[in-house]
Steps between C-alpha positions, in 0.01 A plus 500: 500500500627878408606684813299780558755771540512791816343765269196264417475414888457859586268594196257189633514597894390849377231364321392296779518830661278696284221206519200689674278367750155370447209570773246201514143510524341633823780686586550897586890559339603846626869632400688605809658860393410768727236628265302242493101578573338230690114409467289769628417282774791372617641613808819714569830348668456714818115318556627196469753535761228556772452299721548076568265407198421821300650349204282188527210667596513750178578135275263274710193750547419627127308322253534070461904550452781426660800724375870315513784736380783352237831663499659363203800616239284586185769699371857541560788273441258138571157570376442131404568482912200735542274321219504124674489682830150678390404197317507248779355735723202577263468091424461437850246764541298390174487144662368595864204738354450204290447304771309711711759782635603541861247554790223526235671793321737527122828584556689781240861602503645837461812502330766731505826541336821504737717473216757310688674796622435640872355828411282380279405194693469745843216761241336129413469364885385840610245518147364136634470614876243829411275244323379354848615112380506252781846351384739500279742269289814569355794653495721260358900674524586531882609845489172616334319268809763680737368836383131442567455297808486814720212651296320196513545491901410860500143395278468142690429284253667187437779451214583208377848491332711283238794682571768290686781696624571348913503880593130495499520325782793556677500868472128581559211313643171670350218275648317616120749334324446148349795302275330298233843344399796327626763760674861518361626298777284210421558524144903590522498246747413261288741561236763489747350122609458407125827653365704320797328154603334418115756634245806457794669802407774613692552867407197663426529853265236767634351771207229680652327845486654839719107534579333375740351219358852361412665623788287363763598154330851512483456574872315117562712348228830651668383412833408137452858408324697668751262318737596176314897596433475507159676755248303756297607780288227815536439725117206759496340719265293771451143546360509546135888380438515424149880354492597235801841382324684589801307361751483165312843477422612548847242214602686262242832546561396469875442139405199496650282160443103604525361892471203644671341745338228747663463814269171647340295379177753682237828500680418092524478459090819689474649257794448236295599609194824630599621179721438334170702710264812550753465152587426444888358153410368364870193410626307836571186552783294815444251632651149461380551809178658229261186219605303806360359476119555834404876476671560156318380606169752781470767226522606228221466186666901392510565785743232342735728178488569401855232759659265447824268697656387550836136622465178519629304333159523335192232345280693203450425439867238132432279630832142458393421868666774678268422319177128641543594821586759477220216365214311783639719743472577449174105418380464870632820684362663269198762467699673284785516703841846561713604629817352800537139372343492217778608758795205732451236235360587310816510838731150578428415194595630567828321720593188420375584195718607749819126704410306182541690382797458860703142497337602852458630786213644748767888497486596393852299212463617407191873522650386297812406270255798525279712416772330159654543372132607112530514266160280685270617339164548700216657428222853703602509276790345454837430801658582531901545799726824535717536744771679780235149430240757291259193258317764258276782337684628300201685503121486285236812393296566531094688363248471717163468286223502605120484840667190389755436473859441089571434449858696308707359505824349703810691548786328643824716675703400483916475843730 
C-alpha cells in the first residue's frame, strides 16, 4: 500500500476538523458565544443559581419536559467528538420517550457548543445552566470539565462527565460531579499491567501529552514502574505538535522495548505515523484515541502494526448488550458508534435510571440518586458509585488489526 505522506496526514486531520456537527431530532442546539439569545423563556444564569433546586424546579415544573443540558465540541479542532457525543445522547432520549419517558414525562436535550476549548466550553456550561435543566452530560477533555465544575456547584445540578483526568478527583471534590468513564489511573494503570505482565517488556518508552490529560498519566504510568523497579524513559508533547522526530528518536535509541502512548485524537495519528517512518518498531499501548474510528481511519493500517488500546468500548466487543446498541446505532445513523456515542447514550440512561430511583426531577435528588448507583448495566460497562462519584471502575484491552480495534478482553480494576 502507498504511504500516505505528512502533508496528506495534515490536509485529512483538517478535514476531519472542518466536519460540522449535526443536532438530532428533539433537541434545542444553542452555540455557546457570548451572543447567543436563549428562548424567550428560558431562564438567566443568575436564577438558576438560587437556591438547592432552582435549576430543577425551573426544568421539572414547566410543561411535560424534562430539560438535560449537552456540552459537546460541535466545532473546533474534534467536531466528529461533538457529533457522536450529541448523537448518543439524542438516541438514548428518542428510545426512553419511545418507551414511555421518565416519571410520565418526554425528555429533550439542550445542546451547546463548548468547542473543546475552556472559554468556549465555560460560555456553553453557563448557556446550559440559565435554561433551568435538571442535569447535564458532557464535557469530554478534563480541562474543559476542570473549568465548569464550579459553575455547576454554584447552579446545583448534577454533571455527569467523560472526561478522565485523576485531578478531578484528587484536586476537588464537587458532590455535583459524576464520572461516566474510567479515570486515568485506572486506564494508565492498566497499560502499565498490560505493557509489563502480558507483552513482558522491560523498558517501557512514555510519549504523552504536556496537558492534563497526558500528564496526569505519565504521573500513574511513572509511578507504578518505579513502584515495580522497572526502567522508563519519559517524552512529552504539546497540543497541536505537528513534527515529533525528536521525541521519537530519543525513545529509539533509548532502546526502549514497549511505548505508551497517551496524547489527544490528532497528535495520536501523527504518533503512529511517525514511529513508523523513523522506525521505533515495538509493541505500542495507547490510550483509547487510536481504538477510535475517526483516529484509526486517518492511519494506513501498517503503522497500526503492533498497536493496543486501553479503552472504555469497542464494537467488536461479542456482549449481547453492545451488539444491540451497536445494530442500533448504526440502523439510526449509517454508521457504527465509538467512544464518545456509548458515553453519552449510556449517561442518559443514568440518569433516567437515578430519576426513577429518587422518583424525583429536582437536582439533589437526582445526585442522591446518582451516587447510590450499584450495577446498572449499560452498554460502556457496569455502572457503580464510589465514594469520589467514579461510575466505571474498569478498561477493556485492544489489539488493532488491519487498522481496527479487536477486543481482547475486560479487565476490572478493584478500589
Amino acid at each position: 500500500m502507498k504511504k500516505r505522506n505528512l502533508k496528506s496526514l495534515m490536509a485529512a486531520l483538517l478535514a476531519i476538523s472542518m466536519l460540522a456537527g449535526c443536532s438530532g431530532g428533539g433537541a434545542q442546539t444553542a452555540a455557546s458565544n457570548a451572543d447567543t439569545t436563549a428562548p424567550a423563556d428560558s431562564g438567566s444564569s443568575a436564577a438558576a443559581n438560587e437556591g438547592e433546586s432552582s435549576a430543577g424546579d425551573a426544568g421539572a415544573a414547566e410543561g411535560d419536559t424534562i430539560l438535560i443540558g449537552v456540552s459537546a465540541s460541535i466545532t473546533g479542532s474534534a467536531p466528529t467528538n461533538g457529533m457522536r457525543t450529541e448523537q448518543g445522547a439524542q438516541m438514548a432520549v428518542d428510545e426512553i420517550n419511545a418507551a414511555g419517558g421518565v416519571l410520565g414525562k418526554q425528555l429533550e436535550l439542550y445542546v451547546a457548543d463548548d468547542g473543546g476549548v475552556q472559554d468556549t466550553g465555560i460560555n456553553a456550561t453557563n448557556l446550559i445552566a440559565s435554561q433551568g435543566v435538571v442535569a447535564q452530560v458532557g464535557p469530554t477533555l478534563s480541562g474543559l470539565a476542570l473549568a465548569v465544575e464550579g459553575i455547576v456547584s454554584e447552579a446545583q445540578y448534577p454533571i455527569l462527565v467523560g472526561a478522565t483526568s485523576p485531578k478531578l478527583v484528587t484536586t476537588i471534590d464537587n458532590q455535583w460531579l459524576f464520572r461516566v468513564r474510567a479515570s486515568d489511573t485506572i486506564q494508565a494503570q492498566l497499560a502499565a499491567v498490560y505493557a509489563t505482565e502480558n507483552l513482558g517488556c522491560t523498558k517501557i518508552g512514555l510519549f504523552t501529552n504536556s496537558n492534563d490529560y497526558g500528564s496526569g498519566a505519565r504521573t500513574v504510568v511513572e509511578e507504578y514502574l518505579t513502584e515495580k523497579g522497572i526502567e522508563f524513559v519519559s517524552e512529552s508533547h504539546n497540543t497541536g505538535d505537528t513534527d515529533m522526530t525528536s521525541q521519537v528518536l530519543k525513545l529509539k535509541d533509548a532502546g526502549v522495548d514497549c511505548v505508551i502512548v497517551w496524547t489527544d485524537d490528532a497528535e495520536t495519528a501523527l504518533a503512529a505515523r511517525q514511529f513508523y517512518d523513523l522506525g521505533l518498531d515495538v509493541p505500542v499501548i495507547g490510550s483509547t484515541s487510536i481504538s477510535t474510528p475517526q483516529v484509526n481511519e486517518l492511519c494506513q493500517p501498517e503503522w497500526l502494526d503492533n498497536w493496543y488500546s486501553c479503552t472504555d468500548f469497542t464494537t467488536s466487543n461479542d456482549s449481547e448488550l453492545v451488539q444491540t446498541f451497536v445494530k442500533a446505532f448504526n440502523d439510526k445513523y449509517g454508521e457504527d458508534p465509538e467512544l464518545y456515542a456509548v458515553t453519552y447514550y449510556s449517561a442518559i440512561y443514568l440518569l433516567k435510571d437515578a430519576m426513577e430511583r429518587a422518583g424525583s426531577t429536582d437536582p439533589s435528588a437526582i445526585r442522591d440518586a446518582l451516587a447510590e448507583t450499584d450495577g446498572l448495566e449499560v452498554p460502556i460497562g457496569t455502572y457503580k458509585a464510589n465514594d469520589m462519584r467514579e461510575m466505571i471502575h474498569g478498561g477493556t484491552i485492544c489489539k488493532m488489526v488491519d487498522g481496527k480495534a479487536q477486543f481482547l478482553e475486560y479487565v476490572l480494576v478493584e478500589d
